[in-house]
C-alpha positions in Angstrom: -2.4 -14.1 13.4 -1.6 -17.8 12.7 -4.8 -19.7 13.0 -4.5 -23.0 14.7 -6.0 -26.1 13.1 -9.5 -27.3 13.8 -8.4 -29.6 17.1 -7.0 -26.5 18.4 -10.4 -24.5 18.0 -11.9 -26.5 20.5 -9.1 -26.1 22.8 -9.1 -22.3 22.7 -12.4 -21.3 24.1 -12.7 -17.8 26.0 -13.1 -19.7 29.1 -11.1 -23.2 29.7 -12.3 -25.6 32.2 -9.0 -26.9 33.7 -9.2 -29.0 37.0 -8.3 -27.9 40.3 -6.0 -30.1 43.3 -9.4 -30.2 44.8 -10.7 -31.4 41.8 -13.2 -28.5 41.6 -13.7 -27.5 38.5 -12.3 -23.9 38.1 -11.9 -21.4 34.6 -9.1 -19.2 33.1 -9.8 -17.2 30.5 -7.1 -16.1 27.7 -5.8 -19.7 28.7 -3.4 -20.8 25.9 -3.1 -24.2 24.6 -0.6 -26.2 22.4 -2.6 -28.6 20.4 -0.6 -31.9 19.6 -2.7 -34.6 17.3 -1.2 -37.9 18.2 -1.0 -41.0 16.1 -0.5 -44.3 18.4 0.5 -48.1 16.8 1.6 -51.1 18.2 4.6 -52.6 17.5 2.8 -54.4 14.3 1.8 -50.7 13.2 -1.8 -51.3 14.3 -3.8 -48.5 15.3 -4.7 -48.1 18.8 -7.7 -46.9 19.8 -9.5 -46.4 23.2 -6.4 -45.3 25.3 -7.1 -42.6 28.4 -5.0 -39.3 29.3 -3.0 -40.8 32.2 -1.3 -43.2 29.3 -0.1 -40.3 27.6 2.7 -38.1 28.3 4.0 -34.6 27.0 8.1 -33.2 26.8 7.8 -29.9 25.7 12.1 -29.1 25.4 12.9 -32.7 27.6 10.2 -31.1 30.3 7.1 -33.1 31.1 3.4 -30.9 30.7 0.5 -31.2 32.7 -1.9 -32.4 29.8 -4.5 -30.5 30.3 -6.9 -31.2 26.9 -7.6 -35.0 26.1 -10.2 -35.8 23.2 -10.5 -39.3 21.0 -13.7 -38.6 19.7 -13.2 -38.6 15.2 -12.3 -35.2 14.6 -12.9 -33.5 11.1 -10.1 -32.5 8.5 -10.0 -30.8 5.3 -7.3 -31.9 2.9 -5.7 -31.8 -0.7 -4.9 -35.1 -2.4 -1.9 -34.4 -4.9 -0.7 -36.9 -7.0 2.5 -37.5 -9.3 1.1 -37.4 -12.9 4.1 -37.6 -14.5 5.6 -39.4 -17.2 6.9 -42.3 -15.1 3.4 -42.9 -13.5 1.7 -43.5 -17.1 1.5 -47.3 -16.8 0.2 -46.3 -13.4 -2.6 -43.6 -13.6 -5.3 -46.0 -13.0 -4.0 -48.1 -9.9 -3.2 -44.6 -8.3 -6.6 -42.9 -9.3 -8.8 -46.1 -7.9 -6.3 -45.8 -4.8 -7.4 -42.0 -4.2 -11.1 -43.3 -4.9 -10.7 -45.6 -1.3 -9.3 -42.5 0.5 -12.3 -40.2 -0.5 -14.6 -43.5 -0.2 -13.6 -43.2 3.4 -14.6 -39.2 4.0 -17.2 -38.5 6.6 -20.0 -36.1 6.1 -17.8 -33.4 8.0 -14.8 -34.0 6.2 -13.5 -31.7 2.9 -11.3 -32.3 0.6 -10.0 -31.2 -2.8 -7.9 -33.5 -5.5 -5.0 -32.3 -7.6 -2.1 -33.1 -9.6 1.4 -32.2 -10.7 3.6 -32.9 -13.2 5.5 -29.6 -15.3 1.9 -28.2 -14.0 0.1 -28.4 -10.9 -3.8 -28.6 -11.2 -6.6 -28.4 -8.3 -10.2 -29.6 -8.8 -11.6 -26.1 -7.7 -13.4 -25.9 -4.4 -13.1 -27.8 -1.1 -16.3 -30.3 -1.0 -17.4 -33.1 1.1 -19.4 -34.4 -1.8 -17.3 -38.0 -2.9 -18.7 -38.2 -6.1 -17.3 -34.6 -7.6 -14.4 -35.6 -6.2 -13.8 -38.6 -7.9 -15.4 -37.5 -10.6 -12.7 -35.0 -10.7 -9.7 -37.2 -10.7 -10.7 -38.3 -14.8 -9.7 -34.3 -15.2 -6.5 -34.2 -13.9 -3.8 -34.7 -17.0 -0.2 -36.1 -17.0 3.0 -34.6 -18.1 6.7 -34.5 -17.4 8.7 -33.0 -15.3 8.0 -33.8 -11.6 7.4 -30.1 -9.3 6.9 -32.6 -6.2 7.5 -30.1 -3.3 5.9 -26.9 -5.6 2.9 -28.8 -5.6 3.0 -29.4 -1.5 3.7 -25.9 -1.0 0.3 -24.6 -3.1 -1.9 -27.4 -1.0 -1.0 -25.9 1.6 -1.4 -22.3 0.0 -5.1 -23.6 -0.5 -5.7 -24.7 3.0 -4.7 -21.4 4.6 -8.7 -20.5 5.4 -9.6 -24.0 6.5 -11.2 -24.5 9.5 -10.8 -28.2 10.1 -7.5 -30.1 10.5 -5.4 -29.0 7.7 -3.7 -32.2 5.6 -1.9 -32.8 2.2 -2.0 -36.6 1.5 0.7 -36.5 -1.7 2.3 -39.5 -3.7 5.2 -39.5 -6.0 6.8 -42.4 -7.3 10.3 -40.5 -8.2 12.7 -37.4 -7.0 11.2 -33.7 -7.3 13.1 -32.2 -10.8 11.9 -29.2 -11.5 10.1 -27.2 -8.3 11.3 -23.3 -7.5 10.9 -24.1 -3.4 13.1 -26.7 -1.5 11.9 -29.1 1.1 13.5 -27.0 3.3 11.0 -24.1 2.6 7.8 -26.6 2.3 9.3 -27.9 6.1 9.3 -24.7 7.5 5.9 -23.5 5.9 4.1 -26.9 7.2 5.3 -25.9 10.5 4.4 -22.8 10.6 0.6 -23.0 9.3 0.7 -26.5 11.1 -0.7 -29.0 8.2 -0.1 -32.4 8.8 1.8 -33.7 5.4 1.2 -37.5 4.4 3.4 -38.6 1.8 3.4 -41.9 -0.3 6.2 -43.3 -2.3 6.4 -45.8 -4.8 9.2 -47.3 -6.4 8.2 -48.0 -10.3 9.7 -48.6 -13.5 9.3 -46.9 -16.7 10.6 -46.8 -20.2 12.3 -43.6 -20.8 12.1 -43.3 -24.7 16.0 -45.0 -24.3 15.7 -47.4 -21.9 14.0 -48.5 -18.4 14.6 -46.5 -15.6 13.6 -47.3 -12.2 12.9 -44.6 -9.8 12.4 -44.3 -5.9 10.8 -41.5 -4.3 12.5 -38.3 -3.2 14.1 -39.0 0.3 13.0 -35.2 1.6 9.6 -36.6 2.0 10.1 -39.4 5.1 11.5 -36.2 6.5 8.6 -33.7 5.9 6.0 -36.6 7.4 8.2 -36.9 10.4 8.1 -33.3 11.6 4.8 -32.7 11.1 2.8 -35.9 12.9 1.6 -37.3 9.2 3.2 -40.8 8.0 5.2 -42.4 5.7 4.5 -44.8 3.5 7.2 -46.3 1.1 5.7 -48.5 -1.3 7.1 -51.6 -3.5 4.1 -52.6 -6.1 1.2 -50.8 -7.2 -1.4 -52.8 -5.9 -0.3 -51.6 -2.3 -1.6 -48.4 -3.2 -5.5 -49.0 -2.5 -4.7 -50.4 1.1 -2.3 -47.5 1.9 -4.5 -44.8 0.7 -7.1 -46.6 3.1 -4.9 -46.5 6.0 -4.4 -42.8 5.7 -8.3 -42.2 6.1 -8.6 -44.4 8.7 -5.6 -42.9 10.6 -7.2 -39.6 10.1 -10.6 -40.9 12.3 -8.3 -42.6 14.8 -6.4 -40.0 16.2 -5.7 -38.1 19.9 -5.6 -34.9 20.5 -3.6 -33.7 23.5 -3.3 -30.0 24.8 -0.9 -28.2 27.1 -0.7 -24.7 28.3 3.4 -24.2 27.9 5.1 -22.6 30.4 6.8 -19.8 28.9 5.8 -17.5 25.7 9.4 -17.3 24.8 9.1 -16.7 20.9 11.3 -19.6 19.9 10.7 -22.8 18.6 10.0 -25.7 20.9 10.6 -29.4 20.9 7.9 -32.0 21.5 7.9 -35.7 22.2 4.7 -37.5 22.8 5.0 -40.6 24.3 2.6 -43.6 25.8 3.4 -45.4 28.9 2.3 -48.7 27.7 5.8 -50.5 26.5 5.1 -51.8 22.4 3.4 -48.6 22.1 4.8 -46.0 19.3 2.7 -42.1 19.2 3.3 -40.0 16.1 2.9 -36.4 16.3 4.5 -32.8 15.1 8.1 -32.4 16.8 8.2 -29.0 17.0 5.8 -25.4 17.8 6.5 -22.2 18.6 5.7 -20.6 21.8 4.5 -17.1 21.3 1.6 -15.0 21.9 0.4 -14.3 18.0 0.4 -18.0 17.1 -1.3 -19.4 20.2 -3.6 -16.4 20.9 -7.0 -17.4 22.4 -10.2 -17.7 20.5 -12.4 -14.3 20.6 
């Protein structure tokens, strides 16, 4: 069975409380629920806390839901930092490592997380912790090398955040185009999808001295993509000392999200499209685009 992220724990009790027409409480076991985190900005790409249920609406395949879960209370994730170590980053390593120090900085108690890196290797620091100072302590370990195996390294975060409990998220930054991974972005798509991990990405364009000459790189356009589909965000940089605030604004993001539930209509077995939207006009909500409606990967808690 496909275990649903930490939000969708909550959801799936034996016994949901759902509210009547006569607005008498009434329970239905084996209730299934779709579990849709939701980012919301304004049109200045604040974050916007403090919004109700009746603001929100649900299209599951153009159809409005009944949204029948609502919680904005800071929810805990567990998540893998990876981060491009490779030779174009050199001048770099220590803008991007004091960046990833404001992101863990910025973990609650509840929170986990583990830090890695990739280059013509991909390293982890070992075991999920919420303790901040291993974990920057562990970024000094991580070593540098060239080529770049971008979308390899996504696809074993999300290898090691197959038994977490929490929200599952890989916050990854590359300054350049993956050049040497066995998977595609296509495969790391459909795997996000399917274990449903929220995938932030961070690019940088940068400029490097190649042993011939300066190269400037931007990073790989797959990744805008891979952020889209599943609720995370994008975040394409110009200069290095944007990286600090950006890798703040993820954290905080993280603590300021909704979660919405709906019990979908049909158990069809296919793949489903969603749209989250708010009512209120400036308002923008991020979240996954797609889940699938079957029995085995919305099963209810036991």
């Amino acid at each position: 069975m496909h275990h649903l992220a930490a939000p969708a724990l909550a959801l799936m009790a034996v016994s949901i409380m759902v509210a009547s027409p006569q607005g008498q409480a009434t329970f239905r076991s084996s209730t299934r629920i779709v579990p849709v985190v939701t980012t919301v900005t304004d049109a200045d790409g604040r974050l916007v806390p403090g919004l109700e249920q009746d603001q929100f609406e649900i299209l599951d395949n153009g159809k409005p839901q009944d949204i029948t879960f609502f919680e904005n209370d800071i929810q805990a994730f567990t998540a893998v930092v990876m981060m491009d170590y490779s030779a174009s980053m050199t001048a770099n390593l220590d803008r991007l490592q004091a960046a990833a120090e404001q992101f863990l900085l910025r973990m609650l108690p509840e929170d986990m997380a583990q830090v890695g890196s990739f280059s013509d290797k991909i390293q982890f620091s070992g075991e999920f912790t919420n303790d901040r100072d291993d974990l920057i302590f562990a970024l000094k370990d991580l070593q540098f090398g060239n080529p770049t195996r971008l979308y390899d390294a996504i696809n074993e975060s999300m290898a090691m955040l197959r038994q977490a409990g929490n929200r599952k998220v890989v916050l990854v930054f590359t300054d350049g185009d993956d050049t040497a991974s066995r998977v595609g972005m296509g495969d790391v798509l459909d795997r996000a999808r399917d274990e449903e991990v929220m995938v932030y990405t961070i690019g940088l364009e940068s400029e490097f001295f190649n042993g011939q000459r300066r190269v400037r790189t931007r990073p790989d356009r797959g990744l805008r993509r891979l952020s889209d589909e599943t609720g995370g965000g994008y975040f394409e940089l110009k200069k290095a000392d944007e990286l600090g605030p950006t890798f703040s604004r993820v954290a905080q993001e993280l603590h300021s999200q909704y979660t919405l539930g709906f019990t979908p209509a049909t158990l069809d077995g296919r793949e489903h499209k969603l749209v989250v939207r708010v009512k209120q006009p400036g308002m923008n909500a991020r979240a996954r685009r797609t889940y699938i409606a079957s029995p085995e990967r919305l099963s209810p808690a036991e």
